[in-house]
MARSETOR-76322 format. One record per residue (C-alpha): residue in three letters; z, y, x. Coordinates in Angstrom, 2 decimals. Layout:
SITE,ALA,Z,Y,X
...
***
This chain:
SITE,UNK,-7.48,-23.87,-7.13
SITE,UNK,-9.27,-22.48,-4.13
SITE,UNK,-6.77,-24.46,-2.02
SITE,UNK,-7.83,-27.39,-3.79
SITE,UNK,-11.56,-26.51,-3.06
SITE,UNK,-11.09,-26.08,0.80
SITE,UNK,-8.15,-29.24,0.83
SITE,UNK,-10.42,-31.45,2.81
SITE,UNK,-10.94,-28.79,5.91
SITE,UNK,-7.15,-28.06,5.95
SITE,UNK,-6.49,-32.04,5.97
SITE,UNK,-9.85,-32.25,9.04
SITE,UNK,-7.96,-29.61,10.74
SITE,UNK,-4.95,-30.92,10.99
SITE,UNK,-3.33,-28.66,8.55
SITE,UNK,-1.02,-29.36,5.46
SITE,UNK,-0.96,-27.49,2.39
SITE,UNK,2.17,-27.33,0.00
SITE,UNK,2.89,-24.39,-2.88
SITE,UNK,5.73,-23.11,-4.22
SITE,UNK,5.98,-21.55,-7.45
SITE,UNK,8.48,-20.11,-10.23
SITE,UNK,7.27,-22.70,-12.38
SITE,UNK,9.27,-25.46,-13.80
SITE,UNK,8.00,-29.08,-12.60
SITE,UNK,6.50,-29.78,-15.98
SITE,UNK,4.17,-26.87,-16.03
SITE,UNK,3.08,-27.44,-12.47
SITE,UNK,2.61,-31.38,-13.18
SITE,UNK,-0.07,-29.42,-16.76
SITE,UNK,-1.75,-27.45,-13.71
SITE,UNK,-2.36,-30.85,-11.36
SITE,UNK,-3.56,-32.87,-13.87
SITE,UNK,-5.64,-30.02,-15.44
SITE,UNK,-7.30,-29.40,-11.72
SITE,UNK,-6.75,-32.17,-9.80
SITE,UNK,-4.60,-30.72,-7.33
SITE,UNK,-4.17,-32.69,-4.27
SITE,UNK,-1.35,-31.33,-2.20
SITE,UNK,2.42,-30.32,-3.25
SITE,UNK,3.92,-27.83,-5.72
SITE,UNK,7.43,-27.40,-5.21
SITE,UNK,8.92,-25.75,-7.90
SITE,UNK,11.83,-22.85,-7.24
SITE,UNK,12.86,-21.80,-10.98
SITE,UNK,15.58,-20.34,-9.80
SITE,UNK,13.49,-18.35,-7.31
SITE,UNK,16.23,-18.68,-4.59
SITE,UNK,13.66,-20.07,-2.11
SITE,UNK,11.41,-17.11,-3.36
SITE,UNK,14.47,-14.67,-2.92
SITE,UNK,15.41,-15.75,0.38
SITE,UNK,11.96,-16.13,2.12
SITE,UNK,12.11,-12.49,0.98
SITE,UNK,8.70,-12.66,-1.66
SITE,UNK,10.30,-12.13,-4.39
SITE,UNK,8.07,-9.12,-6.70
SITE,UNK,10.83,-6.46,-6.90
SITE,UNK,9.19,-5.46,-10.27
SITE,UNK,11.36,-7.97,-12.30
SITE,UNK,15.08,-8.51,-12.73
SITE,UNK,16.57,-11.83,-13.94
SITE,UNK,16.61,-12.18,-17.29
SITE,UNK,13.24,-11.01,-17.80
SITE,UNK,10.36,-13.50,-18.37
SITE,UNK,8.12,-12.87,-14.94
SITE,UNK,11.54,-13.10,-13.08
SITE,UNK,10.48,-15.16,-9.74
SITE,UNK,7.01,-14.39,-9.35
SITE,UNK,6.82,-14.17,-5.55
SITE,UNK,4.27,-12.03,-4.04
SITE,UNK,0.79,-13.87,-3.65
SITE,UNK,0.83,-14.82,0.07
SITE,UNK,0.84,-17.61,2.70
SITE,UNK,2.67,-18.49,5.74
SITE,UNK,1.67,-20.60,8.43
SITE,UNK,4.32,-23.10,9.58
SITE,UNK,4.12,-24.83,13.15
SITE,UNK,4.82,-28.76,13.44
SITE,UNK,8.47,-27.45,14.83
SITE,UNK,9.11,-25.81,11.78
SITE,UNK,8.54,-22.37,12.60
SITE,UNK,7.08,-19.53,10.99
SITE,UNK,4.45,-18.58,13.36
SITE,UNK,2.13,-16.49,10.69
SITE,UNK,1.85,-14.82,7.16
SITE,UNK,-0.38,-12.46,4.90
SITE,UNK,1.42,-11.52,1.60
SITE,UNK,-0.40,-9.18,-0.76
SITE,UNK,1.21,-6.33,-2.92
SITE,UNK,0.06,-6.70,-6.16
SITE,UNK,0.50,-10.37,-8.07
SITE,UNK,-3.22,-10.26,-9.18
SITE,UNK,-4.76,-10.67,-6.05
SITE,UNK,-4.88,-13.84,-4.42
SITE,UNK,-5.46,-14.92,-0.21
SITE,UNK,-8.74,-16.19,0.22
SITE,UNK,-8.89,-19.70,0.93
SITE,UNK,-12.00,-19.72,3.40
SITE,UNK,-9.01,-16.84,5.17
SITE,UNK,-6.17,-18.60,5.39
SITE,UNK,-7.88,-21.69,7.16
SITE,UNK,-9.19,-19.31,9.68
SITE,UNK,-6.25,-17.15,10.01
SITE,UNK,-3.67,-20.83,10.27
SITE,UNK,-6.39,-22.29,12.41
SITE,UNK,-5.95,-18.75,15.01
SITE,UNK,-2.46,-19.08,14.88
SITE,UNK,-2.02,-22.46,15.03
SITE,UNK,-3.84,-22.49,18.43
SITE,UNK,-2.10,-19.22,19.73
SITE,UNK,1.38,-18.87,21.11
SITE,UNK,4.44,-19.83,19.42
SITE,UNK,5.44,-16.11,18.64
SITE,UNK,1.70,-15.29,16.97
SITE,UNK,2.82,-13.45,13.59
SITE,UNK,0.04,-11.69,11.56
SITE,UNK,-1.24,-8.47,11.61
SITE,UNK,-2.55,-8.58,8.40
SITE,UNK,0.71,-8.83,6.79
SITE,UNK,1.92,-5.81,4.29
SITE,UNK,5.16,-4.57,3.48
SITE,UNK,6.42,-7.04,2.23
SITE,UNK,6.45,-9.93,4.89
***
């Protein structure tokens, strides 16, 4: 939802926002119409995009109910397609301020190519 507050200085910076969650399309559709979310959810129920962008929370197996909750995080994607930042967070409670991640993708955005965070954890 914070996302949703900041949308409009992501979209006057020249930055898109998508999400991707574990959640199945129908859920996600509850949450847009609930907040009036403005930007994509992709849905990964399956959690292979989750597994192989290497967020998935190790805490859970498959089969159990919280299987494919990724670790809260974001990356910043240049218009080539490349990965050129992220911040992912350790525990699933904790989200990546908003106000943050327009300043951090802003910074990267504008630095070269190869910029990757230094605020990322263990996990990214």
């Amino acid at each position: 939802m914070q996302l949703q507050g900041q949308l409009e200085e992501f979209t006057e910076s020249g930055i898109g926002v998508v999400a991707l969650t574990y959640d199945t399309p129908a859920l996600q559709q509850l949450f847009i119409d609930k907040f009036s979310i403005g930007y994509p959810l992709l849905s990964d129920i399956d959690a292979t995009s989750i597994s192989n962008l290497g967020i998935l929370h190790a805490d859970y197996e498959p089969g159990d109910a919280n299987y494919g909750i990724p670790y809260p995080g974001v990356f910043v994607v240049n218009p080539a397609g490349e990965i050129v930042g992220k911040v992912f967070l350790e525990g699933y409670s904790t989200r990546v301020d908003a106000a943050g991640v327009l300043a951090y993708a802003q910074q990267v955005l504008s630095d070269a190519p190869e910029a990757v965070s230094d605020l990322e954890n263990d996990n990214g």
